[in-house]
ZAROVO-244445 format. One record per residue: residue in one letter; x, y, z of N, C-alpha, C in turn. Coordinates in pm, whole numbers, plus 50000, padded with zeros to 5 digits. Each point is the difference from the previous one (the first is absolute). Layout:
N
{pt 'A' {X Y Z} {X Y Z} {X Y Z}} ...
END
This chain:
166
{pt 'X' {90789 31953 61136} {49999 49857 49979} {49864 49946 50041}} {pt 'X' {49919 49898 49924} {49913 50029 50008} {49967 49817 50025}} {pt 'X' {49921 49971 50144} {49982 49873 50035} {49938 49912 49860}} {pt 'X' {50070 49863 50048} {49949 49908 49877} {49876 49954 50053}} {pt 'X' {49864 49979 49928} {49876 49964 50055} {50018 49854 50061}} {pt 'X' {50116 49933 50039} {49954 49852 50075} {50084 50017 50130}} {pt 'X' {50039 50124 50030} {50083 50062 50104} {49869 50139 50101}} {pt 'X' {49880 50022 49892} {49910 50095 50091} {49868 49916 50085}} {pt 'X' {50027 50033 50173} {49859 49890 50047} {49897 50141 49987}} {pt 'X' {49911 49902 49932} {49888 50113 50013} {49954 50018 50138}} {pt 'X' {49949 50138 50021} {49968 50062 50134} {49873 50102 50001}} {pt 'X' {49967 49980 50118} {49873 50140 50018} {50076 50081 50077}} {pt 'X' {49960 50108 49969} {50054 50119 50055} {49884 50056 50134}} {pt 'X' {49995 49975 50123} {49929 50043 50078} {50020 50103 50104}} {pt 'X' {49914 50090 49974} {50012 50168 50053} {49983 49997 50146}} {pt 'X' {50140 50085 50064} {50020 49975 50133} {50057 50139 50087}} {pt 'X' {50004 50047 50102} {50070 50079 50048} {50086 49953 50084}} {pt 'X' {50123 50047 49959} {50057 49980 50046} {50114 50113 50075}} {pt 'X' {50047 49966 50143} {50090 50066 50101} {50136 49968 50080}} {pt 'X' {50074 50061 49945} {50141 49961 50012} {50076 50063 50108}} {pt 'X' {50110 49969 50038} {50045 49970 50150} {50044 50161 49982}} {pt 'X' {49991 50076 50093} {50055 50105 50017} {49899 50125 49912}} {pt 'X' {49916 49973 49909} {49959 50059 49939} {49846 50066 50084}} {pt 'X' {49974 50159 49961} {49944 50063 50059} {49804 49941 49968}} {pt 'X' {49996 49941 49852} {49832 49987 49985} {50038 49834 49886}} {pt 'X' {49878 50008 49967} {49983 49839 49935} {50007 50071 49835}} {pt 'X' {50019 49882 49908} {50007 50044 49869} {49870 49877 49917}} {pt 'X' {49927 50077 49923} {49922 49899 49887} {50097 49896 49907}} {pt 'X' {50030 49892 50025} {50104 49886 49888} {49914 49898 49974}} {pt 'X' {50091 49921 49922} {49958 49885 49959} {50047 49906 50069}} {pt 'X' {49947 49896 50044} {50105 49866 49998} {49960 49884 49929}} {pt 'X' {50078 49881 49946} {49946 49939 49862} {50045 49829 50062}} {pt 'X' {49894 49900 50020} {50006 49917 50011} {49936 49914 49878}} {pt 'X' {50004 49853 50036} {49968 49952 49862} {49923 49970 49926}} {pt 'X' {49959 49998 49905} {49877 50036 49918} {49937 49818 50033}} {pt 'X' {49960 49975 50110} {49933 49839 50001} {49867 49981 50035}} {pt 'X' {49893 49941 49928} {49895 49982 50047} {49977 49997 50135}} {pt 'X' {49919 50095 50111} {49937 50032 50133} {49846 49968 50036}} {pt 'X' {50002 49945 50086} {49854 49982 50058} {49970 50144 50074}} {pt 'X' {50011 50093 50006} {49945 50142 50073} {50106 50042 50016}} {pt 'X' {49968 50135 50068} {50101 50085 50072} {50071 50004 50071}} {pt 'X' {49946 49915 50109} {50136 49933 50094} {50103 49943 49937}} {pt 'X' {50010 49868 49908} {50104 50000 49924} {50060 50079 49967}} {pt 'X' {49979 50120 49925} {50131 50038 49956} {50071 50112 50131}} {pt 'X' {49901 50039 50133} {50053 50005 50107} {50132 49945 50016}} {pt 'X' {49949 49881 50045} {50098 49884 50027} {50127 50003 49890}} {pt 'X' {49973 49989 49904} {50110 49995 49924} {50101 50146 49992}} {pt 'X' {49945 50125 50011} {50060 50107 50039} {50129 49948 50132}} {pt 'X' {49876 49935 50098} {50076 50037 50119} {50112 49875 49973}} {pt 'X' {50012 49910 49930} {50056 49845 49956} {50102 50061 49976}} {pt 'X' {50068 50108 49909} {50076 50075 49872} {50042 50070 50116}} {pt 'X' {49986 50085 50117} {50076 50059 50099} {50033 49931 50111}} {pt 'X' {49943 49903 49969} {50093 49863 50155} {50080 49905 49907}} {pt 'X' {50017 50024 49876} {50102 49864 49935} {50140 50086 50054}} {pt 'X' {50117 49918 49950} {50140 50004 50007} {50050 50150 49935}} {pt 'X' {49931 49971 49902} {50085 50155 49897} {49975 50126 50052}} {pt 'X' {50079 50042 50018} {50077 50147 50071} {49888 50129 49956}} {pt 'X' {49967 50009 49839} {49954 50078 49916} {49892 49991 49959}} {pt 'X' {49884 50092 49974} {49920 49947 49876} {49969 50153 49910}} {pt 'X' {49965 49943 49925} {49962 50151 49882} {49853 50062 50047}} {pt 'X' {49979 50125 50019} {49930 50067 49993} {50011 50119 49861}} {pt 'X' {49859 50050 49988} {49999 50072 49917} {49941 50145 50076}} {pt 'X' {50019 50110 49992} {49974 50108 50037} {50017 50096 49881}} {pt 'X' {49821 50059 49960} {50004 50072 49894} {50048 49871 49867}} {pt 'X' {50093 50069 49930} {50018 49920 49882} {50148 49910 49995}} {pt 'X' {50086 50046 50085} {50107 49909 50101} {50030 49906 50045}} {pt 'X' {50027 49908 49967} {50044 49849 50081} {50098 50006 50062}} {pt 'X' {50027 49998 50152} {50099 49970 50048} {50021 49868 50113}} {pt 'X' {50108 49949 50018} {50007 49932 50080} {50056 50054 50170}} {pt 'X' {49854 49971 50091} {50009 50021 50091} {50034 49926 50121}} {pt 'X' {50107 50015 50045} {50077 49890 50119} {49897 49997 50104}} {pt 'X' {49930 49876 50032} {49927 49990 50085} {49959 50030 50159}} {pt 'X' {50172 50002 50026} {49993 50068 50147} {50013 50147 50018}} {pt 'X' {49959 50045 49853} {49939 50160 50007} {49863 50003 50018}} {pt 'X' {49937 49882 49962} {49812 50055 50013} {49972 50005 50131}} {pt 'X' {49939 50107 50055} {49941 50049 50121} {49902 49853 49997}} {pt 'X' {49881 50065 49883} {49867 49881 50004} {49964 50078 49893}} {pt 'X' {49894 49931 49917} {49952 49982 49917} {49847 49990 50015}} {pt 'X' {49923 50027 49907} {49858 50030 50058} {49922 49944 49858}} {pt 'X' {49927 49955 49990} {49905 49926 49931} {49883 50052 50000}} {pt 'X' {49891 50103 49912} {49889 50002 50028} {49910 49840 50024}} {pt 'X' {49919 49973 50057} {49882 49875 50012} {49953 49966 49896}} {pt 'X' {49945 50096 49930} {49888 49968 49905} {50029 50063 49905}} {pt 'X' {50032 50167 50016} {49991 50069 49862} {50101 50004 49947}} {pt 'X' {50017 50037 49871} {50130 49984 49910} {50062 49903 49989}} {pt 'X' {49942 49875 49970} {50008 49842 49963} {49990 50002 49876}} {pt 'X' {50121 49927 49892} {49990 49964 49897} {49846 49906 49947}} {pt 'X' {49966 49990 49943} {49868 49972 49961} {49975 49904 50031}} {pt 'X' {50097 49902 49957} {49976 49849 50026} {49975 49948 50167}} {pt 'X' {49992 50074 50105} {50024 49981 50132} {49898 50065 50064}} {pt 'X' {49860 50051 49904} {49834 49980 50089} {49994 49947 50058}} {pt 'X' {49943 50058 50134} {49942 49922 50076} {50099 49919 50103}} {pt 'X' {49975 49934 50120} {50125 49995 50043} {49967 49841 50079}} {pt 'X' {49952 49890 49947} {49950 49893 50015} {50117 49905 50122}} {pt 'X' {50070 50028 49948} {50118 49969 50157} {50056 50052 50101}} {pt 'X' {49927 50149 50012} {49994 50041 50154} {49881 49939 50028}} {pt 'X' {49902 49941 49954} {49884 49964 50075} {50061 49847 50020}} {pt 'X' {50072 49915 49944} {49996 49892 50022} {50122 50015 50121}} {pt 'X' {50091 50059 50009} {50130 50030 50094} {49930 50000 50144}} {pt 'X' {50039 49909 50086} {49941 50056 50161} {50113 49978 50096}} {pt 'X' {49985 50106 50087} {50151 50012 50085} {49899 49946 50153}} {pt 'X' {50065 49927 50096} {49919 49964 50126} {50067 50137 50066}} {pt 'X' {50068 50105 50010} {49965 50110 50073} {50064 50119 49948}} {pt 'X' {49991 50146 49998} {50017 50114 49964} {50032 50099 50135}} {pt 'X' {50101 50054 50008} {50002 50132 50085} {50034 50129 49903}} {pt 'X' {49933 50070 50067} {49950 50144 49977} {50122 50094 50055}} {pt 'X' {50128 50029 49947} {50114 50085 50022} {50024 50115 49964}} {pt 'X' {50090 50067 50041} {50016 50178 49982} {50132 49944 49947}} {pt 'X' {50111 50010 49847} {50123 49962 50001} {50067 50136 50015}} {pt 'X' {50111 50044 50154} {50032 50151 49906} {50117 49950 49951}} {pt 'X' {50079 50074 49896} {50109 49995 49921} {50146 50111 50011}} {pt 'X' {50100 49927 49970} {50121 50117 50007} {49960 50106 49914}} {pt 'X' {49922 50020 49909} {50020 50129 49915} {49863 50091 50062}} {pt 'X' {49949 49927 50163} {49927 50121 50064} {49867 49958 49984}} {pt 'X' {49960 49953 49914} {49870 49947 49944} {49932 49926 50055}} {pt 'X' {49848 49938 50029} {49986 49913 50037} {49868 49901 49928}} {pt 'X' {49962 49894 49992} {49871 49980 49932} {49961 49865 50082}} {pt 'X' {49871 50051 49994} {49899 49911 50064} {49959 49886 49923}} {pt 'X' {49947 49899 50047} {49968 49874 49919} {49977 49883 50069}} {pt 'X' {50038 49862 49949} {49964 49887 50015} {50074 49919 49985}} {pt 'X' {50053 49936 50081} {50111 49878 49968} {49862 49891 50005}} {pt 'X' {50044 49913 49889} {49893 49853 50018} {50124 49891 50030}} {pt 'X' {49963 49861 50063} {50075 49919 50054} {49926 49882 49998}} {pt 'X' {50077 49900 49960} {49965 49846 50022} {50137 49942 50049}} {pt 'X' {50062 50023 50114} {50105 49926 50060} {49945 49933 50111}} {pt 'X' {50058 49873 50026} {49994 49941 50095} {49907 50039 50120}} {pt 'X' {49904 49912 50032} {49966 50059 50151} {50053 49988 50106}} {pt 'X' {50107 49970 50051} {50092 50057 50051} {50088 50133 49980}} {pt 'X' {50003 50062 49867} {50057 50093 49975} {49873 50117 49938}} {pt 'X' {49891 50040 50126} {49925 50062 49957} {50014 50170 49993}} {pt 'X' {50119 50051 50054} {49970 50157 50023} {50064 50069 49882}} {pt 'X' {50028 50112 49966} {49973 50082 49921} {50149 50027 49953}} {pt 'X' {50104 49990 50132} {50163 49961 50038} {50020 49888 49926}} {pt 'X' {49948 49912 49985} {50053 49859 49950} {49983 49994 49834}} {pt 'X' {49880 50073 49940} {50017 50021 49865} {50082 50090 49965}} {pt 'X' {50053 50096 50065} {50095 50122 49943} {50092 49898 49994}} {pt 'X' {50044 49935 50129} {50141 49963 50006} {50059 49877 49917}} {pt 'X' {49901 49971 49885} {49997 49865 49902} {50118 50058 49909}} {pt 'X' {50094 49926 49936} {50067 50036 49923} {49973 50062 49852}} {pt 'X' {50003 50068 49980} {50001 50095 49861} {50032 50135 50044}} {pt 'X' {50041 50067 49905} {50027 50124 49931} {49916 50136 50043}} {pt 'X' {49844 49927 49971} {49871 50107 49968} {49922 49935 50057}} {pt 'X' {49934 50070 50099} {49834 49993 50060} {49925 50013 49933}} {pt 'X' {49854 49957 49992} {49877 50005 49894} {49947 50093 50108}} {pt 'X' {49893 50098 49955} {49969 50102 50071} {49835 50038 49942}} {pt 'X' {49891 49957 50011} {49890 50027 49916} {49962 50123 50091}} {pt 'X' {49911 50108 49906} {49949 50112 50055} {49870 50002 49926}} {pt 'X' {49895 50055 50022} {49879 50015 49901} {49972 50020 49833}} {pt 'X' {50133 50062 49980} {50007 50032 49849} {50129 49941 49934}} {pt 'X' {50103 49945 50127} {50120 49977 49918} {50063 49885 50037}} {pt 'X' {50083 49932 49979} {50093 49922 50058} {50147 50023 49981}} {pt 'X' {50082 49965 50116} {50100 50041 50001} {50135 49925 50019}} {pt 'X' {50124 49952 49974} {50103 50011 50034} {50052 50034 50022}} {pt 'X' {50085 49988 50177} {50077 50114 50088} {50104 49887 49993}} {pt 'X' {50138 50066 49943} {50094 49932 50075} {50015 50064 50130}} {pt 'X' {50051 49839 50077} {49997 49979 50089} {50129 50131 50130}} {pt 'X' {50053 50032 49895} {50132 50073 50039} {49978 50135 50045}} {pt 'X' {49840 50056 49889} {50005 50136 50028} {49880 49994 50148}} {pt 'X' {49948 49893 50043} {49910 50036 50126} {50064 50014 50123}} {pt 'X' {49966 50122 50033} {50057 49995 50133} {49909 49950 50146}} {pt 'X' {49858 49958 49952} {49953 49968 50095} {49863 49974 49976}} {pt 'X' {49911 49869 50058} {49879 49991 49948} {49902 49980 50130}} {pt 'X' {49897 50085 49990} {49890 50023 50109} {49860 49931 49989}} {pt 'X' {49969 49908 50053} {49865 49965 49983} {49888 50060 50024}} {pt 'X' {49913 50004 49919} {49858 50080 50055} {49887 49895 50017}} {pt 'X' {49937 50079 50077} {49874 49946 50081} {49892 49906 49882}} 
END
């Protein structure tokens, strides 16, 4: 059965790895948000991470040539290259330069599946709510997690513990 064209939202398909709860390594997928004019790369960041903090339970991934729908409180995290393997239209990355966070800590996250990855939480909460505890403990789903080459979404479920570095 084959969708009627005023029933399909157009979408980009953006290349991700992704790691699921219990599972031993990460897999190359897709995940497909909506095909809408972006000012840089952070946008469609953001909108990735928008599509795993909304309400709905599910979203479609593609793995290989496969679409399936994957229940969300299976994704370990999800990994984003930075820069490379960007659909064309998303050169250049003009809104991480305009984006400024008033502070960043430098963390070790380890994880239930043994793992651990190093990175960067960035933060603009309250100055009163300046430590590193107070952004984890914000409500959502998934931590933002930047590393030199990647960015990341950890749900929040699979960390078992986060270490600050010097």
């Amino acid at each position: 059965m084959d969708a009627k064209p005023e029933l399909v939202v157009p979408t980009v398909a953006v290349p991700v790895h992704l790691a699921l709860t219990g599972q031993p390594a990460a897999i190359a997928a897709e995940l497909f948000v909506a095909d809408v004019p972006r000012n840089g790369r952070a946008q469609l960041l953001d909108d990735l991470a928008d599509m795993l903090e909304s309400t709905s339970e599910f979203v479609p991934v593609r793995v290989g040539r496969t679409v399936r729908l994957y229940a969300k409180h299976a994704i370990a995290w999800i990994c984003v290259r930075r820069r490379d393997d960007v659909p064309s239209d998303y050169d250049g990355d003009p809104s991480e330069v305009i984006v400024l966070y008033d502070r960043q800590h430098r963390v070790a996250v380890e994880l239930r599946s043994g793992g651990a990855i190093a990175g960067v939480l960035f933060d603009s909460s309250p100055s009163d709510h300046p430590r590193a505890v107070d952004h984890l403990n914000r409500s959502g789903r998934f931590v933002r997690l930047w590393t030199a080459s990647e960015h990341y979404l950890i749900h929040n479920v699979e960390i078992l513990h986060v270490t600050e570095q010097e």
